[in-house]
N, C-alpha and C positions, 0 to 999 in steps of 0.2 A: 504494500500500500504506500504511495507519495502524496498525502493529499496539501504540502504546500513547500517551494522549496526555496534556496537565498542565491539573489544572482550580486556580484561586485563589481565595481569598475575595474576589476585588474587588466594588466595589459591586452591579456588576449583575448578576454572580454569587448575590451574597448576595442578593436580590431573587427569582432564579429556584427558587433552594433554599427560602428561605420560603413561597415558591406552593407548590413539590411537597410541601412539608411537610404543609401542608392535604389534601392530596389525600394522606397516605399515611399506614397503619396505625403505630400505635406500634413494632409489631414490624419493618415496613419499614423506616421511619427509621432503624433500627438497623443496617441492612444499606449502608444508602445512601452513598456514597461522595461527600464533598461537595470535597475538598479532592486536592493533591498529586497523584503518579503515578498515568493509571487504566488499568488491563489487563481483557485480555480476561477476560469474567467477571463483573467486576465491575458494581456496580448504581448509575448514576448519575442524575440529574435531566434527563429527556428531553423537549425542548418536543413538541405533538403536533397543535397549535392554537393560536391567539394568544387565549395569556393562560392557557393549558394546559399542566400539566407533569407528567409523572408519572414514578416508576423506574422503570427498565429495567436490565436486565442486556446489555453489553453480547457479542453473537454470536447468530447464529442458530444454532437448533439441528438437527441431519442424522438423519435418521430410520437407528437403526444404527450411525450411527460417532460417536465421541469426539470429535473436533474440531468447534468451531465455525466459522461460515461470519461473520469477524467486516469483512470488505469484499466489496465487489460493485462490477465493473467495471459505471459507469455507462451506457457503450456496447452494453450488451448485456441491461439490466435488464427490457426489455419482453420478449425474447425467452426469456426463461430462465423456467421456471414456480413455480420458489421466490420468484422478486422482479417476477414479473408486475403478481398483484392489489397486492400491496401498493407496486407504484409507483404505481398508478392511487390506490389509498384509505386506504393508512396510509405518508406520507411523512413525517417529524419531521425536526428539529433538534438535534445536539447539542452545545449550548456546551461553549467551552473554551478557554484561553488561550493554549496552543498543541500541538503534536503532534511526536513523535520521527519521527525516519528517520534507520539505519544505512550507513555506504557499505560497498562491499565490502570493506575494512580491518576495520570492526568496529568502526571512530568515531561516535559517534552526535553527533546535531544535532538542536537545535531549530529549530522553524519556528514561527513567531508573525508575529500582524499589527504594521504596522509603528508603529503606536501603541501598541503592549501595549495593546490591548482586548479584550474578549471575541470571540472565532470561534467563529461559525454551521455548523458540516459536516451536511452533508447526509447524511439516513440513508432507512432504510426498518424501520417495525417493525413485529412481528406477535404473535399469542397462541401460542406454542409447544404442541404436546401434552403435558403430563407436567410442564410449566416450571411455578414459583410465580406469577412474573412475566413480562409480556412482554421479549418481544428486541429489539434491534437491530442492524444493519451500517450502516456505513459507507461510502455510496459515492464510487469514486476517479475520476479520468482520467490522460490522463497530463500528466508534471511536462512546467514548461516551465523556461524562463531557467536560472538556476544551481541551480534545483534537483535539472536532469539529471542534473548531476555526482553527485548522491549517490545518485539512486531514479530510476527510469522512472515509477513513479507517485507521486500524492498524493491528498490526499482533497478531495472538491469542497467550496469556502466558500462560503456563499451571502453576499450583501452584504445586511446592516441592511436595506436598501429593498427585499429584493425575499424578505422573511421572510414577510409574507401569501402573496404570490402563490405559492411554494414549494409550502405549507401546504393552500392552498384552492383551489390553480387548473389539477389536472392536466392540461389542455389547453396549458399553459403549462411544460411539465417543461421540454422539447428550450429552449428559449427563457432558462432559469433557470440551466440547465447554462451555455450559450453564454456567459453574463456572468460566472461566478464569479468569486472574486475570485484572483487571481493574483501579487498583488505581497507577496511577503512576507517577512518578515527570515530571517534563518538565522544560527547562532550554534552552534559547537559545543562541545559538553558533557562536561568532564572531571567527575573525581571531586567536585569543591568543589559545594555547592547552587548551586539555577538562581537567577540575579539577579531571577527574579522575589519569591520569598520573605524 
């Protein structure tokens, strides 16, 4: 489960925001969520292609109901027909410095890579009917190591090197899954800002 996670200006942040910047209407910009806390809903900078980036809102949207559909268990992503085609032909990237999860107390935690740099999660996104902008979700598996203790799931990271093949090589999904990245720090988060800012 990812249900909100923290983007920063670091450099290579700042990098991917200026790309999407090119790529988005004056009026998008203005919606586009570059920094701080991001919740569902919101419209972030979503890689789509290398060297490709555009906003997105993040959650799919359910034909009928109010809620968004803002993770999708990775294990079942071909089988499902909302996240079918677009595992096959629209799989993206969405940076970010790290991600929240609650434990059943009501404590929250971050999870960050263990260098504070930017993470890669893996999504799927598509053209909504009715939406201004395209969607995204977030696909999870389950937690391993001490993340157990706080969530059964997290969201899948893909590593730096295997950011093309993600992107361009869906005969290579199950394979991409397999490697994610796994090791990462956890810190929990009272009232005071997050030591990243």
């Amino acid at each position: 489960m990812c249900g909100q996670f923290v983007s920063i200006s670091a450099d290579e942040l700042r990098d991917i925001c200026k790309s999407a910047d090119r790529n988005t209407s004056a009026d998008e910009m203005t919606l586009m969520k570059k920094e701080g806390e991001i919740r569902p809903t919101d419209t972030v900078p979503v890689i789509t292609a290398p060297e490709m980036f555009r906003p997105m809102q993040w959650g799919f949207t359910q034909t009928g109901k109010k809620q968004r559909v803002i993770n999708a268990r990775s294990e079942t992503i071909m089988e499902r027909p909302m996240f079918h085609q677009a595992a096959l032909r629209r799989r993206c990237l969405i940076p970010c410095n790290g991600f929240f999860e609650w434990d059943k107390q009501g404590r929250k935690f971050l999870y960050h890579s263990l260098g504070r740099g930017v993470m890669y999660l893996a999504g799927l996104w598509q053209e909504d009917s009715g939406v201004r902008r395209p969607t995204f979700t977030i696909l999870t598996r389950d937690a391993v190591g001490d993340m157990l203790e706080i969530h059964d799931r997290m969201p899948i990271i893909v590593p730096p090197e295997l950011i093309d093949t993600w992107l361009l090589q869906p005969s290579k999904i199950a394979e991409v899954l397999q490697m994610a990245v796994t090791e990462i720090g956890i810190e929990p988060v009272g009232d005071h800002q997050l030591s990243f800012f």
